[in-house]
C-alpha positions in Angstrom: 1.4 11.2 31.9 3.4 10.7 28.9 1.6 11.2 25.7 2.6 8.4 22.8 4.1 9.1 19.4 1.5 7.8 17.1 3.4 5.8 13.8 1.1 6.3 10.8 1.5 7.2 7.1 -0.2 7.9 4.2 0.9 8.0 0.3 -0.8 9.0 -2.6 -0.7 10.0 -6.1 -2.9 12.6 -8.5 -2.0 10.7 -11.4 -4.6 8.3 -13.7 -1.6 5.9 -13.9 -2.2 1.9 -15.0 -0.7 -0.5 -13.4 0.1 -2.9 -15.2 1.3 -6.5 -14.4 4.5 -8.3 -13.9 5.2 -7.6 -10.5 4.6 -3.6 -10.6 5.2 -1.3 -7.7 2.3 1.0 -7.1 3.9 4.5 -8.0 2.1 6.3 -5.0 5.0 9.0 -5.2 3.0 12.1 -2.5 3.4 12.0 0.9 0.2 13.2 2.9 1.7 12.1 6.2 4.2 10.4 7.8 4.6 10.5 11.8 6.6 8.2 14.0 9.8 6.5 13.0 8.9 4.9 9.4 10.4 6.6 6.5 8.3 6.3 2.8 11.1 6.1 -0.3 9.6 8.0 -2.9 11.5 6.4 -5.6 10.9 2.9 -4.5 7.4 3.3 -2.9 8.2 1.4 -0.2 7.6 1.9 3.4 10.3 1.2 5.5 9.3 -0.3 9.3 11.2 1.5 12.1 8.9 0.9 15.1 7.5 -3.2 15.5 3.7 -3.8 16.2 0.4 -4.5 15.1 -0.3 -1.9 12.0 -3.5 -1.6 10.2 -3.0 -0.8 6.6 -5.4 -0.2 3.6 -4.5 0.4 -0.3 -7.3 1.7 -2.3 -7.4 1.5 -6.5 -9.5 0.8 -9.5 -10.1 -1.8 -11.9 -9.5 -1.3 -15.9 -12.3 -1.7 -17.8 -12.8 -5.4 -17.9 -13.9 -8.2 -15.9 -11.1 -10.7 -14.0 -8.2 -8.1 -13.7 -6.9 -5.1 -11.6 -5.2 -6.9 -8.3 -3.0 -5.7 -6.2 -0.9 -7.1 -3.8 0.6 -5.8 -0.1 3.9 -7.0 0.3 6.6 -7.1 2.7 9.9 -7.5 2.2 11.9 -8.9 5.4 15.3 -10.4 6.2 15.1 -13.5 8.2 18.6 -15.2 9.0 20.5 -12.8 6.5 18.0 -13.7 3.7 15.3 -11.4 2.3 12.2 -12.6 2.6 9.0 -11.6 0.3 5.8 -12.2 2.1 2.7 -11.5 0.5 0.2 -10.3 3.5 -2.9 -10.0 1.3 -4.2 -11.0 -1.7 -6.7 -8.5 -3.1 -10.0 -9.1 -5.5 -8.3 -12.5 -7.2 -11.7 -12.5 -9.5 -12.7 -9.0 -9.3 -17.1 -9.1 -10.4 -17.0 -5.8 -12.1 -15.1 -3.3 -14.5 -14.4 -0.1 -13.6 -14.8 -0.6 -9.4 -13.0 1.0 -6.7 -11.6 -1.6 -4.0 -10.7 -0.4 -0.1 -8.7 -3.0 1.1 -7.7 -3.2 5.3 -5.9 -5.3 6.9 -4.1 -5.9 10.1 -0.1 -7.3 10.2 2.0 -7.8 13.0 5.5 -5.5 11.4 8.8 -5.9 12.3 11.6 -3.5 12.4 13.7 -3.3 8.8 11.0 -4.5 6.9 9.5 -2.5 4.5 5.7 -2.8 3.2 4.1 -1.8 -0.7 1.4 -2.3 -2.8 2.2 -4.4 -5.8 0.0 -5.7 -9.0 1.0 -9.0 -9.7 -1.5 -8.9 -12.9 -4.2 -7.6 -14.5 -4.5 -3.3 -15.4 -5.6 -1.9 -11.6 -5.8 1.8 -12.4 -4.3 4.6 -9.2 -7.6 6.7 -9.8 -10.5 7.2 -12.2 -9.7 10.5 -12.3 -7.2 13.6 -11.2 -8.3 15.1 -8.0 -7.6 18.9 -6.9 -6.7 17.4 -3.2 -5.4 14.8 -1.3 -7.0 11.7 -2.4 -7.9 9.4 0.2 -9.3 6.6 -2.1 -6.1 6.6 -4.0 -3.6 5.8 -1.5 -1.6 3.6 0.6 -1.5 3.6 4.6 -1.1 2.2 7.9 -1.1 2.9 11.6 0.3 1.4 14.3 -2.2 0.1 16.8 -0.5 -1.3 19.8 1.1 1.3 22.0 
């Protein structure tokens, strides 16, 4: 029996960072894991897609202090017939009920090879964290795995 080579990843930052809008990359710079063929651009923050299939990915963050701000976004960018393609695969807390709430957003996307996936905040002040954590924080970060084999 051959065993498979699971595709997952997870990034992640310690830093109380706001996010503020006008199209702003998450700045998840830490890599917890990466397996499989994708490769994570720390500079960027984008996740590049080297292995097609269903993925399921989640983002976690804060809101700032005030009602009816804080989204975030998860984007993929894509070239279809030698044009690149922005396609926005979720659309996160549009009228978010509370200040000062974490969100734990999942999702499942069909990904196709060159395409690379990030977490964006189209407006509002979503916040990375509340606070700085000594370890790897897991609601603080962006992932996915690949779920057809």
């Amino acid at each position: 029996m051959t065993q498979r080579e699971e595709v997952r990843f997870k990034v992640y930052t310690k830093s109380r960072i706001s996010v503020n809008g006008g199209n702003t990359i998450f700045p998840l710079e830490l890599i917890d894991f990466l397996e499989g063929d994708g490769t994570y651009d720390t500079s960027t923050y984008k996740y590049n897609v080297q292995n097609a299939g269903t993925y399921l990915l989640g983002i976690s963050y804060n809101n700032q202090n005030y009602n009816n701000g804080g989204v975030c976004h998860i984007q993929v960018d894509r070239v279809i017939d030698g044009v690149n393609t922005i396609i926005t695969i979720n659309r996160s807390q549009l009228n978010i009920p509370a200040s000062s709430t974490s969100y734990n957003v999942c999702i499942m996307y069909k990904l196709e090879v060159g395409g690379e996936i990030y977490c964006k905040a189209n407006y509002g002040n979503p916040l990375t964290n509340l606070s700085s954590f000594p370890t790897d924080d897991t609601l603080n970060s962006f992932w996915g795995i690949r779920l057809d084999y």
